[in-house]
C-alpha positions as CSV (number, residue, x, y, z in Angstrom):
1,X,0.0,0.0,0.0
2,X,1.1,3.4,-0.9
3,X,1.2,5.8,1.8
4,X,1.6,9.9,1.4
5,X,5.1,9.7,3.1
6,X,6.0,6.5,0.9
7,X,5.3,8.6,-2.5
8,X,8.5,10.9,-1.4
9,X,12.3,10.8,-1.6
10,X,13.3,10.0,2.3
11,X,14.5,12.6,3.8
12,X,13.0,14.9,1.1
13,X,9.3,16.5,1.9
14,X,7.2,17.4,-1.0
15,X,7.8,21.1,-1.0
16,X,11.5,20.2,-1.5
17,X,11.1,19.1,-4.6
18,X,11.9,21.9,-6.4
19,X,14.2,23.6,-4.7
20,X,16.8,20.1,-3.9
21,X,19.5,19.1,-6.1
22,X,17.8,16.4,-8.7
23,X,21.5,14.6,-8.2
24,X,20.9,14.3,-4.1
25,X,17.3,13.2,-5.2
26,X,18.4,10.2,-7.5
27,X,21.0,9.3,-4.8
28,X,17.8,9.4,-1.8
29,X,15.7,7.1,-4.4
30,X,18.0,5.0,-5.7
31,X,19.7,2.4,-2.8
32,X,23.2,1.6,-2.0
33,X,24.8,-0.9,-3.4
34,X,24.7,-4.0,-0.9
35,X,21.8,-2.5,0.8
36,X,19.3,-3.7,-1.2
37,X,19.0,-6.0,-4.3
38,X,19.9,-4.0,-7.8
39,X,16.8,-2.5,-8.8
40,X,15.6,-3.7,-12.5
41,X,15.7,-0.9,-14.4
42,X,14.9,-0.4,-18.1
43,X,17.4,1.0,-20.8
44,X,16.4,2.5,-24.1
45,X,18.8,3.0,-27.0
46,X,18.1,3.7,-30.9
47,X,19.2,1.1,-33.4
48,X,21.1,1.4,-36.6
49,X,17.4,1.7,-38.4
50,X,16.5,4.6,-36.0
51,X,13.9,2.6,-33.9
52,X,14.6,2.6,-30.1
53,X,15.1,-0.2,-28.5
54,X,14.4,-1.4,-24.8
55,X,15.5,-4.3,-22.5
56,X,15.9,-4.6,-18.8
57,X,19.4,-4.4,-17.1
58,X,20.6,-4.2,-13.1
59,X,21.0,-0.7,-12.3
60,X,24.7,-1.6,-10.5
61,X,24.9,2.1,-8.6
62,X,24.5,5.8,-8.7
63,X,27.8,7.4,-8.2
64,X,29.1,10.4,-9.2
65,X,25.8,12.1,-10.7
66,X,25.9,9.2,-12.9
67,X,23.6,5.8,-13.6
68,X,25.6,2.7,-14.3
69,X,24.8,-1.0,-15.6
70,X,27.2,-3.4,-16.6
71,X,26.6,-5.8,-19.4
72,X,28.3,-8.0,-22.6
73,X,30.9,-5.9,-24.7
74,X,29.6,-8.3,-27.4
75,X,25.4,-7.2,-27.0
76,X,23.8,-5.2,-29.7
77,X,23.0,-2.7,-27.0
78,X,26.9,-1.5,-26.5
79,X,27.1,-1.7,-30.8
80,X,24.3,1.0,-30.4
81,X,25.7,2.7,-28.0
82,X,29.0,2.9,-29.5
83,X,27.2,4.5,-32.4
84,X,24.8,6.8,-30.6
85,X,26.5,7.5,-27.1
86,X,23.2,8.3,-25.6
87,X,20.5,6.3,-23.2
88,X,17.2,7.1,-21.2
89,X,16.3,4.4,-18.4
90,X,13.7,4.2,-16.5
91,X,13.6,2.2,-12.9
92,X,9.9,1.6,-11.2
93,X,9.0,0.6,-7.2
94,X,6.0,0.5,-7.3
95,X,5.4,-1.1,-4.1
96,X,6.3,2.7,-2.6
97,X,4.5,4.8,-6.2
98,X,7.9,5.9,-7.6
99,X,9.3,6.2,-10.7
100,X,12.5,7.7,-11.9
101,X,13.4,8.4,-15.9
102,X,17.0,9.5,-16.7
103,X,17.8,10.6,-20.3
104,X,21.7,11.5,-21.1
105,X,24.8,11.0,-22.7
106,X,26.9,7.4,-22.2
107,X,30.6,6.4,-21.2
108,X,32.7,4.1,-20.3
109,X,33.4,3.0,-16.8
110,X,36.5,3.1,-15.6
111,X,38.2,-0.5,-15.2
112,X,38.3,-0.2,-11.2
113,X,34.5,0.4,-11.5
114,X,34.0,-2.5,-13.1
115,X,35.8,-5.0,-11.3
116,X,34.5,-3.4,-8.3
117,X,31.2,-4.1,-9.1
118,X,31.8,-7.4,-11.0
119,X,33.1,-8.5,-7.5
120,X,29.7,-7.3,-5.7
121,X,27.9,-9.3,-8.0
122,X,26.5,-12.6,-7.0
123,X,27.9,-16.1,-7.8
124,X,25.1,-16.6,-10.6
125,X,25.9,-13.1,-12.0
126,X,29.6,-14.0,-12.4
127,X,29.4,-17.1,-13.7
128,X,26.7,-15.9,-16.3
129,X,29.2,-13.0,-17.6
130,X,31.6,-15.9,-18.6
131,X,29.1,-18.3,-20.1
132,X,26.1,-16.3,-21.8
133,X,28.0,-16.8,-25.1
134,X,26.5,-17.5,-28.3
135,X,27.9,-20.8,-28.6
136,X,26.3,-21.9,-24.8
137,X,23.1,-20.6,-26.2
138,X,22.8,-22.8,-28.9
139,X,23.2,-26.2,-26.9
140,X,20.6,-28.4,-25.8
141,X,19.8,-27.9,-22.2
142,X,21.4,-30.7,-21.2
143,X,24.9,-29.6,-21.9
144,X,24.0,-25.9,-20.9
145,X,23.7,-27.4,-17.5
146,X,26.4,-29.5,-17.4
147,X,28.9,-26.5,-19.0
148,X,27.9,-24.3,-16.0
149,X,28.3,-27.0,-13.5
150,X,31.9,-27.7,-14.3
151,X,33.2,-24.3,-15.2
152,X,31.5,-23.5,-11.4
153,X,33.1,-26.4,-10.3
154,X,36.8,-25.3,-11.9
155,X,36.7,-22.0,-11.1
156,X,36.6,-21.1,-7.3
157,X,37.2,-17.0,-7.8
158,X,36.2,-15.2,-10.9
159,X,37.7,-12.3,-12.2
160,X,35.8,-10.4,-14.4
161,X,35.7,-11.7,-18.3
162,X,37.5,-9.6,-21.0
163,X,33.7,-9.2,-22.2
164,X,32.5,-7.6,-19.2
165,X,31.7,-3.9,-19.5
166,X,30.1,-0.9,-17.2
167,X,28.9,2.0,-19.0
168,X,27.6,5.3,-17.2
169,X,24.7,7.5,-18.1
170,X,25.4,10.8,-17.5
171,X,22.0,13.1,-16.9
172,X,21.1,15.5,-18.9
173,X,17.6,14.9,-17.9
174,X,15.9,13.5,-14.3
175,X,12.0,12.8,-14.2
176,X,10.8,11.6,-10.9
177,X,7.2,10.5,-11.0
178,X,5.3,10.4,-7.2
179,X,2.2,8.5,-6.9
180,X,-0.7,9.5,-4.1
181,X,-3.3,7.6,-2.7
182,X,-4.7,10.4,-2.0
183,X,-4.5,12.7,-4.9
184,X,-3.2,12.8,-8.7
185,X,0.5,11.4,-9.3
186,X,2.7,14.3,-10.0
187,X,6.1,14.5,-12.2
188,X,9.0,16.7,-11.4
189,X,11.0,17.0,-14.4
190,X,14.4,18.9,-13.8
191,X,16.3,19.5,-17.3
192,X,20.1,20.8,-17.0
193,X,20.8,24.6,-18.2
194,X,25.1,25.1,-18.4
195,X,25.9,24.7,-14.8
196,X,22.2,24.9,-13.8
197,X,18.6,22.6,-13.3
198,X,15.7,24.1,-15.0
199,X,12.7,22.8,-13.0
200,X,9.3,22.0,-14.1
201,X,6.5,20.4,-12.2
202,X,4.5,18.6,-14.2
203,X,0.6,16.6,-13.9
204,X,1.6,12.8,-13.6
């Protein structure tokens, strides 16, 4: 159940909205890593034929003003990006009414970042980043199974694969949507201006 607290950054009354630092407000919203399981957020990217395209990645942390995920060098999404360095995700909790849209330009993380959060990752996680290949994905179950039980059982401590990549989405754009048991759902959409947020409050 959504409560009128709940539909609000913690920390952050309503009124505060647009007066606080969108930046402070994603880093409120969005948990810290090991606090919580990654949220399940959804990034949108434009193809080589000019459609966008969506799928759902972790969101691995908010640091430094910036989103990040981490995903296969290899994956049609880092061919687009590499093309058309810019992104908008979207992450939902709907169990509280919030959702937060990001829209902004993409870069590379740096290779400590990565390991870092390769290593935060979960044994599933870790192991899927070295065997998701095309070749593993084309075998009957079978011997899917049995190619992840013994690489698992050979390999005691992963490092991260030559394959695994973090990429960080820079925003030029926040939208955080509040719902209200009470009343309408509202949208506060801050929009950056040189060194500046332009702020608009918007119906939901």
């Amino acid at each position: 159940m959504i409560t009128s607290s709940m539909a609000f950054g913690r920390d952050c009354a309503p009124a505060e909205f647009t007066t606080i630092d969108p930046i402070r407000l994603a880093g409120l919203w969005i948990p810290e890593p090991g606090s919580a399981p990654p949220p399940l957020m959804a990034l949108a990217t434009v193809g080589a034929d000019g459609y966008p395209r969506v799928r759902h990645v972790l969101l691995s942390e908010f640091a430094d003003g910036a989103v990040y995920f981490h995903t296969d060098a290899d994956s049609a999404k880092v061919g687009e990006l590499r093309d058309r360095p810019y992104a908008a995700v979207a992450v939902a909790w709907p169990e509280v009414g919030r959702q937060l849209l990001v829209r902004g330009a993409v870069t590379r993380a740096t290779a400590a970042e990565e390991r870092a959060v390769y290593a935060r990752r979960g044994r599933y996680l870790q192991l899927l980043a070295w065997l998701n290949t095309p070749e593993q994905a084309t075998l009957p179950v079978e011997a899917r199974h049995a190619a992840w039980a013994e690489f698992d059982a050979a390999h005691a401590d992963l490092e991260p694969p030559g394959t695994w990549a973090g990429f960080a989405v820079r925003p030029e754009e926040f939208v955080f949507w509040r719902g209200d048991p009470d009343g309408p759902s509202q949208r506060t959409r801050y929009r950056r201006t040189g060194t500046a947020w332009n702020v608009e409050v918007l119906p939901g």
